[in-house]
C-alpha positions, -999 to 999 in steps of 0.1 A, spaced: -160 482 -15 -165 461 -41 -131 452 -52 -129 434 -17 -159 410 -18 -140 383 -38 -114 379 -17 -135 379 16 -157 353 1 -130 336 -9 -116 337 27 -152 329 42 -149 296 19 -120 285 34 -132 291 71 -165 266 58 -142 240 45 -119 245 71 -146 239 101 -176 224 80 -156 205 53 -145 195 76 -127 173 94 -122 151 63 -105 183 43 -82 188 66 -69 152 66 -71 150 35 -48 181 28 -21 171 60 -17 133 54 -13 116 27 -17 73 42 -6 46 15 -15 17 34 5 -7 13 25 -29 37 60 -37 12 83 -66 34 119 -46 36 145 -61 5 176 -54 27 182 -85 51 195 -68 81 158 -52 90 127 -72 105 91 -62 106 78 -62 137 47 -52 156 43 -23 180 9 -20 198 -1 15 209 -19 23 240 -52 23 219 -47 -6 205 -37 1 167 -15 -22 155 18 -5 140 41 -19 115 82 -15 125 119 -21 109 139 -31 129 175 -31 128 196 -38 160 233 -20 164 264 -31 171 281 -33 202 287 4 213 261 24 187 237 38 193 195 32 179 182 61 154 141 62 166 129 75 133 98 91 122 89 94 84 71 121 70 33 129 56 33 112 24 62 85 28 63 50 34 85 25 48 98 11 19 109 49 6 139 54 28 165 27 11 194 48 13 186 63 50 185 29 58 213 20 48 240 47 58 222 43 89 232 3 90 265 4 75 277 26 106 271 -1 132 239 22 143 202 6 150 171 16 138 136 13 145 119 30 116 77 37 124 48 38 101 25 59 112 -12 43 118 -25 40 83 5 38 70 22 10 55 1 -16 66 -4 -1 99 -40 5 115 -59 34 123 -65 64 109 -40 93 110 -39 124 135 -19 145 155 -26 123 186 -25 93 171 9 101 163 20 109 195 5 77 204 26 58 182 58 76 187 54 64 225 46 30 220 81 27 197 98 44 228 87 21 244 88 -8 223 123 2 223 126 1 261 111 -35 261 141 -47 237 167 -39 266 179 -6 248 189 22 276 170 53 266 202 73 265 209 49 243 184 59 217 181 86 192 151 101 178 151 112 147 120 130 129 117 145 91 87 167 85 53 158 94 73 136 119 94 166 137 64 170 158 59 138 174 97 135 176 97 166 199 69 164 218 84 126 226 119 140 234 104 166 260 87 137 278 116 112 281 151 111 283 167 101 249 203 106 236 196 131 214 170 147 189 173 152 152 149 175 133 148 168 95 130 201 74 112 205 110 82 232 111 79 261 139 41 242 141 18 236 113 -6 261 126 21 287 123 33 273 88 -2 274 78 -14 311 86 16 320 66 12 303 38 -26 314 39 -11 349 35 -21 356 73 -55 346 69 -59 331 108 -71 296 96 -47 282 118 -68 288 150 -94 260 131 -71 234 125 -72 202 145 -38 187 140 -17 222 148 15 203 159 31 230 181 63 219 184 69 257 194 54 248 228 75 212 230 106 224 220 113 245 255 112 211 275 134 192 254 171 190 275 188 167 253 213 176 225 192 190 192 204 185 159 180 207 131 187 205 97 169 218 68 176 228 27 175 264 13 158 256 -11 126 236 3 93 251 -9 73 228 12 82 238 49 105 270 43 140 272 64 127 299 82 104 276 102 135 256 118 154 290 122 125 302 147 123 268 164 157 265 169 159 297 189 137 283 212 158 256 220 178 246 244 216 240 250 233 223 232 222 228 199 234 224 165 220 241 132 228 229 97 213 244 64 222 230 31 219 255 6 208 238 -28 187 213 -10 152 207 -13 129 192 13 136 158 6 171 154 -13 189 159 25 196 123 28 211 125 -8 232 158 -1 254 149 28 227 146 56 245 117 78 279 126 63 279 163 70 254 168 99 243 136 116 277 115 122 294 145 136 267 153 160 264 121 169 299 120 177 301 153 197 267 145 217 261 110 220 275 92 254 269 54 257 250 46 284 229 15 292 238 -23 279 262 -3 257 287 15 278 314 -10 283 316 -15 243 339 1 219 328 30 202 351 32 171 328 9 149 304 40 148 294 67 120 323 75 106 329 107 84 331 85 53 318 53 60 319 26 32 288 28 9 281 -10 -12 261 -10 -40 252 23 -61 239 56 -42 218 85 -51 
C-alpha cells in the first residue's frame, strides 16, 4: 500500500487547491486577463463601448461590411487580446465582411473580472449591440476560438444567427480537464466548466468546427466529439500540421471559412437586396506582408 500514498496525496492536494485554493486558482489557471487597452493601427476598425446587462463596460472593434456581407461576431481566446488578431482582422476586412471583435471583461481595457458567466454576459450584450446597429441577426456570424467556443455556442443556441464557427473548440472544459488530470474527477469542482456539450444540441444554424492536428492545448479529439453532437448542417475541417493558434496563418478563412460562408450564409435583413459577389473570395487580395 505504500507505493500508492504519494499519488493519492498528491490527488487530495489538488481537490484542496481545487475547492479551497480556491476560487482564485482556478482563475488563475483558465484566464489569463491583460487589461491593457491598445487603440487598433488599422483605420477601418473603431472602439466602441458595449454595456452588459451588469453593467461592465466592454471594449469593441468595430468594423462595418459592405453592402451584401455579412458581420463575423468574434470571440478571442483565454490569453489574447485585441490588438493580437492583425491578420484575422484583416482577411476578415479585405473580403467586404464586418466585424465586431469582443474583449472579454478584464480584458483589454474592459471591466470586470473574468468568468464563465460573465462571458456569456458579454457575448449577449455584443449580440445585441449588434442588433442596435441595424444588422439583421441572420445577418451576423459568430465566430469563437478557444476559451471563446463556449460563449459562442451557448449564444448561438439562444438566438438565431447566420452561422457558427468553432476555432480549436473544447467538448467542455470540465471534460478537457478530467482528461488531462489523467481521470482524476476534478472536473465536478470546477466553477467555469463551459459545457458546450449541453449547448451544442440546441444550436440550428449552420456549424463550421475547425481545429489543428497538432494542438497540444485543446487536443482535436475534443471538437471531433462535439461535432457529433451537432446538428445539420455541419462542416468539419482539421488541418494537420497546425497548432492551436497558427489556423489563421494556415489557410483558416481561405480553406475553411470563405467556402462555408459561401455554402451557408443567406442574406437576410438590410442586406438582402445587395450584391453578394464583393464577398470572401477563395483568394482574396492580401496588401502588405502576411504571416
Amino acid at each position: 500500500m505504500r507505493r500508492w500514498r504519494l499519488p493519492l496525496v498528491g490527488i487530495a492536494l489538488a481537490a484542496a487547491l481545487v475547492v479551497g485554493g480556491a476560487h482564485s486558482f482556478q482563475d488563475n489557471v483558465l484566464f489569463h486577463p491583460d487589461a491593457t487597452q491598445i487603440k487598433p493601427q488599422a483605420d477601418y476598425l473603431s472602439v466602441n463601448e458595449v454595456v452588459t446587462e451588469d453593467g461592465e463596460k466592454l471594449v469593441a472593434w468595430y468594423s462595418p461590411p459592405e453592402a451584401g456581407c455579412p458581420v463575423f461576431l468574434f470571440f478571442h481566446g483565454n490569453g489574447s487580446r485585441l490588438d493580437r488578431d492583425p491578420w484575422r482582422y484583416q482577411r476578415i476586412h479585405e473580403n467586404g465582411v464586418g466585424l465586431l471583435a469582443l474583449a472579454w471583461r478584464g480584458y483589454s481595457g474592459s471591466s470586470g473580472k473574468p468568468s464563465e458567466q460573465g462571458f456569456h454576459k458579454d457575448a449577449a450584450a455584443a449580440w445585441s449591440w449588434l442588433m442596435t446597429q441595424g444588422h439583421s441577426s441572420q445577418d451576423v456570424i459568430i465566430h469563437g476560438f478557444s476559451i471563446g467556443t463556449g460563449p459562442a455556442t451557448r449564444l448561438a443556441s439562444q438566438v438565431e444567427a447566420g452561422g457558427l464557427i468553432l476555432e480549436a473548440p473544447y467538448f467542455s472544459v470540465s471534460d478537457l480537464v478530467r482528461r488531462k488530470a489523467s481521470g482524476v474527477p476534478l472536473d465536478y469542482l470546477l466553477r467555469h466548466p463551459f459545457r458546450s456539450d449541453r449547448d451544442i444540441p440546441e444550436v440550428s444554424e449552420p456549424v463550421l468546427m475547425v481545429h489543428g492536428a497538432a494542438d497540444s492545448v485543446i487536443p482535436a479529439e475534443q471538437s471531433k466529439r462535439l461535432f457529433e453532437l451537432a446538428n445539420e448542417p455541419k462542416t468539419y475541417k482539421i488541418f494537420e500540421s497546425s497548432e492551436h493558434n497558427t489556423l489563421v496563418r494556415d489557410g483558416l478563412y481561405e480553406e475553411a471559412i470563405w467556402p462555408f460562408v459561401e455554402g451557408n450564409w443567406v442574406q437576410r435583413g438590410s442586406n438582402a437586396d445587395a450584391p453578394q459577389s464583393t464577398c470572401y473570395l477563395s483568394n482574396p487580395p492580401v496588401s502588405g506582408e502576411t504571416p
